[in-house]
Each structure stands twice: as C-alpha cells, then as structure tokens.
N, C-alpha and C positions, 0 to 999 in steps of 0.2 A: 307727603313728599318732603325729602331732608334739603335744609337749607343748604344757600354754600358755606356759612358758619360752620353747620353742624357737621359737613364732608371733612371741612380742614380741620375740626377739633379732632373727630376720627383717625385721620393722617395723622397728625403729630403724636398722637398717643401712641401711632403704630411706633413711630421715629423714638418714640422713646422707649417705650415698653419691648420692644424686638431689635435692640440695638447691634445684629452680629455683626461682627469685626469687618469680616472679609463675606462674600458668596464663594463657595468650594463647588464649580462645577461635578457632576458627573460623570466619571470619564466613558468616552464611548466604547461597545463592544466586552469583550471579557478580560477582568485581568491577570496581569502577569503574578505568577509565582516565585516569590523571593528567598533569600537566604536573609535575611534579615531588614531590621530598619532601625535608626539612630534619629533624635531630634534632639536637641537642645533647647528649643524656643527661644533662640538668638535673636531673631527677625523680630520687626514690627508687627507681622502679621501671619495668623495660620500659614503654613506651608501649604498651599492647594496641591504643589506637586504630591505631595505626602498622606493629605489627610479632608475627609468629608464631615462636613460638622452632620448632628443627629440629633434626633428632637421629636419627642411623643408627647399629645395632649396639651393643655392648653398652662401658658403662663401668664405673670402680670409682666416678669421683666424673664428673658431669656441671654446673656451674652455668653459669647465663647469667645476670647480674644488672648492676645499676649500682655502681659502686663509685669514689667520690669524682668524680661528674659525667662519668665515662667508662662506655663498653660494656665490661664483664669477660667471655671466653670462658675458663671453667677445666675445666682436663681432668686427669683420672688413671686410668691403662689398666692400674694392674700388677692380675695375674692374670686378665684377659682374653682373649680366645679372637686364639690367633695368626694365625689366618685372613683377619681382616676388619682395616680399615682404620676408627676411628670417627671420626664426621663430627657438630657440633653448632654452631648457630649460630641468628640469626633470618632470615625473610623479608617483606619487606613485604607486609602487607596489599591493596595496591592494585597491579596494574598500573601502569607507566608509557608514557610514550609516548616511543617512539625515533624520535625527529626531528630535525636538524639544524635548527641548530647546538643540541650538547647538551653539558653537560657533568657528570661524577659526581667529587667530591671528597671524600675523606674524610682520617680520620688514623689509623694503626696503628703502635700500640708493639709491637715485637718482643718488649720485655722483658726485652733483655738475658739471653736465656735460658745457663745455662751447660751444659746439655745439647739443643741444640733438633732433635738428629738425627730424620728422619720424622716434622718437626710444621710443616703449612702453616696458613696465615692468608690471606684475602683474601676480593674479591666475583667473584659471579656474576650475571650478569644470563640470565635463563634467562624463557623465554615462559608455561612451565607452572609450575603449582602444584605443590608438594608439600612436606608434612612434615620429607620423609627427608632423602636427599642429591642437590641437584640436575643431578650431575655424571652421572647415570646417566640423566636424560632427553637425548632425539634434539636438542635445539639449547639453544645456550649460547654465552658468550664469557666467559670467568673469567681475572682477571689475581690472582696469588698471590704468596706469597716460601715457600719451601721452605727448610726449615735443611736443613745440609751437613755430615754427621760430618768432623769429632769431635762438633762438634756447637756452634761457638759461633758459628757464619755461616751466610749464606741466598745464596739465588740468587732473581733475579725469574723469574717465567713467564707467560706467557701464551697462552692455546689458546682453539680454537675449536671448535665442536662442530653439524656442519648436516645436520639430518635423517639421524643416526647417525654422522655420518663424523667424524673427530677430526683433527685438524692442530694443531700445534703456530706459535707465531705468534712468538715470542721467546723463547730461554732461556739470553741471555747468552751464547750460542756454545760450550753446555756440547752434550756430555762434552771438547771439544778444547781449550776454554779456560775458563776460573771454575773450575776442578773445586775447590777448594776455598772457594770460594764468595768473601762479604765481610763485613765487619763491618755492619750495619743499624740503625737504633735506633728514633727516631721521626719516621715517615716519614710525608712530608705528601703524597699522592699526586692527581693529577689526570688523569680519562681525558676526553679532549677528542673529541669528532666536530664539526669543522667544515673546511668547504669542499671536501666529500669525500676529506676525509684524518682518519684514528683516530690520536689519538696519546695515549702516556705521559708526564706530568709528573712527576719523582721529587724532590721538596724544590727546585722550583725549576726543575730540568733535567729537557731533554728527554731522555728514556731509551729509547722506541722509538716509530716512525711508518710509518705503510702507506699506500696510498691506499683507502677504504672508500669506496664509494657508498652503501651500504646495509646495513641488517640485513638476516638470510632473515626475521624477526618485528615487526611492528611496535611492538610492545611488550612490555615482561617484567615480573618481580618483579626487585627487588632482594634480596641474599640476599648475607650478612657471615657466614662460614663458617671454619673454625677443623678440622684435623686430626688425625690421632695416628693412631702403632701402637700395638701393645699394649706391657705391661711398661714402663709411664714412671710414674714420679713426678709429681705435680702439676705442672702448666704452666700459664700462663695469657699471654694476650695484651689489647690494649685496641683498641678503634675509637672515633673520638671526630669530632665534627662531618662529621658524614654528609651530603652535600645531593645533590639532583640538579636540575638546571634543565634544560629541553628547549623547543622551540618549541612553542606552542601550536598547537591544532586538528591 
C-alpha cells in the first residue's frame, strides 16, 4: 500500500514532468471549414480558440507553451520506453480548405541544437482529427527537418501518405547524398500550391517542386509537430507566424 509520501512525490513529478501551458479543450460536435488561419503567438498562452495541443507515448518532460511571442515544443525522453517514438505538438481546431491557389507559411527555429540526432520538427496537414499522432492516420502530406548524427545537422523531408499508402516526395537525395545532412537555423518556410504545381520555399529559395492537381481531401487540420526518441536530454524547437491563406468557397 503507497504511502501519503509516496502519492505526493508521484504528484509533483506529474507537476513537473507534464508541465502544459494551458488545457486546450475539445471542441464539441464537428468542425467548421475555413479559408484560412493566422497566429502569431502574441499571447501568454496557446490560443484554445485556435489550437489543441497532441501528444503520443510517454515522456519525462512534455511542454507546449508560448515563450517570448514564439510556439515552444520542449521535449525530454531519458528513461523512456525504447520502443516508441514520442510525438507532441498542437492542431488546429478548424478544418481548412485546400483550394488553390493556397498557401501555408510559417517559421521554425531549429535551435541550434547540439545534439539533435532522432528529433524532427515540422507540419502536417492530415484530414482527420486526432489527439495523438497524425502520422499514423490513412492521408496526410507532412513536410519536416530530421536531425542527422552526430547530431548538429538536419535534412528536409517530405512524404505523402493516401488512403494507407506512404511515398516519400523529397529527402535531399538521401541515403546517396546529404548523409550527413546541414547546418539549419531559422528557417522561414513556404508551401505554395498554385497553378497545379506544390512547391517548397526554404528562406527565400526554392527547395522542391511537383506538379499537384489536387489533394485526395479537401481539407485537413493543420498540425505543428515536434519528435524524439527516447534517452535525450531536453530539447526544444520554436514555430512562429503561422498563417495559411487558401481560396475561398
């Protein structure tokens, strides 16, 4: 039988080790379909009107907070189960609408990390809802940076994911070439769909381009996502001016 010592040492490890910012209710019923969405992380604190935090498997430290007018994803995984891969971030409250001409821009500080081996960062645009981790429903399009051991470089990627099936859509030409990846910092990124062509803006430059007619959904959530294995010291990344503009109706 656990003492009352042992309940409150329990408690407070919760208090510290699970520190989220805010609770981002669930909204009830089904959501609305938008033309877009804008944040800046002005506020003290996640926007609930705006955004549901997400969170798969287990952590030692999990926050999602604002921290000096940016999104902070902080992660710490030592003594974690080696098994699982953890996955936390926010999603948008609303569906958007994928219409051309659209476009999703945002900003991600790498962080300079000096260990960043098996920890990604980026978004997903994914049709269905959930909590967890979006990467594990049947359609998606998620463009990332994955750090690269030793661990002070990343590589971009991008994949696709249509009614189960997975393809890879860019990753630098890796394993033949990047294998040791690149330096990254703060990266002002832009995914463009217009004139039935999908493209990447990377600070400016174009970084990869397809021809796309269309999504297989006509609209998703947005979802700012953040990774790790186990056995890592704190990490953290930043997202900052987030928007998305799309054609209406």
């Amino acid at each position: 039988m656990k003492t009352v010592s042992s309940v409150l040492r329990v408690a407070l490890l919760a208090i510290v080790f699970f520190p989220f910012s805010r609770a981002l209710a669930q909204p009830a019923g089904d959501s609305a379909t938008v033309d877009g969405l804008v944040d800046e992380f002005s506020g003290e604190t996640v926007d609930a009107g705006l955004w549901q935090v997400t969170r798969k498997n287990d952590f030692q430290e999990s926050t999602v907070d604002i921290v000096q007018g940016r999104l902070r994803l902080r992660a710490a995984t030592l003594g974690t189960k080696d098994d699982t891969v953890k996955y936390h971030g926010l999603r948008s409250l609303e569906l958007i609408r994928l219409k051309q001409p659209m476009e999703l821009s945002f900003d991600l500080d790498w962080n300079d990390q000096r260990n960043g081996c098996y920890l990604t960062a980026g978004v997903v645009l994914c049709p269905t809802k959930t909590d967890a981790n979006p990467e594990e429903e049947r359609d998606w399009l998620k463009f990332e940076y994955i750090g690269v051991p030793p661990g002070r470089n990343a590589r971009a990627w991008i994949s696709a994911r249509s009614k189960g099936g997975e393809r890879v859509l860019y990753n630098e030409g890796w394993p033949d070439k990047q294998r040791t990846g690149r330096k990254i910092g703060r990266q002002k990124l832009r995914i463009l769909w217009k004139d039935d062509a999908l493209s990447v803006m990377e600070n400016g430059r174009l970084l990869w381009q397809t021809p796309w007619k269309g999504f297989d959904f006509p609209s998703a959530y947005l979802y700012l996502q953040m990774s790790s294995h186990s056995n890592y010291a704190p990490r953290e990344i930043f997202f900052d001016a987030v928007k998305v503009t799309t054609a209406k109706g």
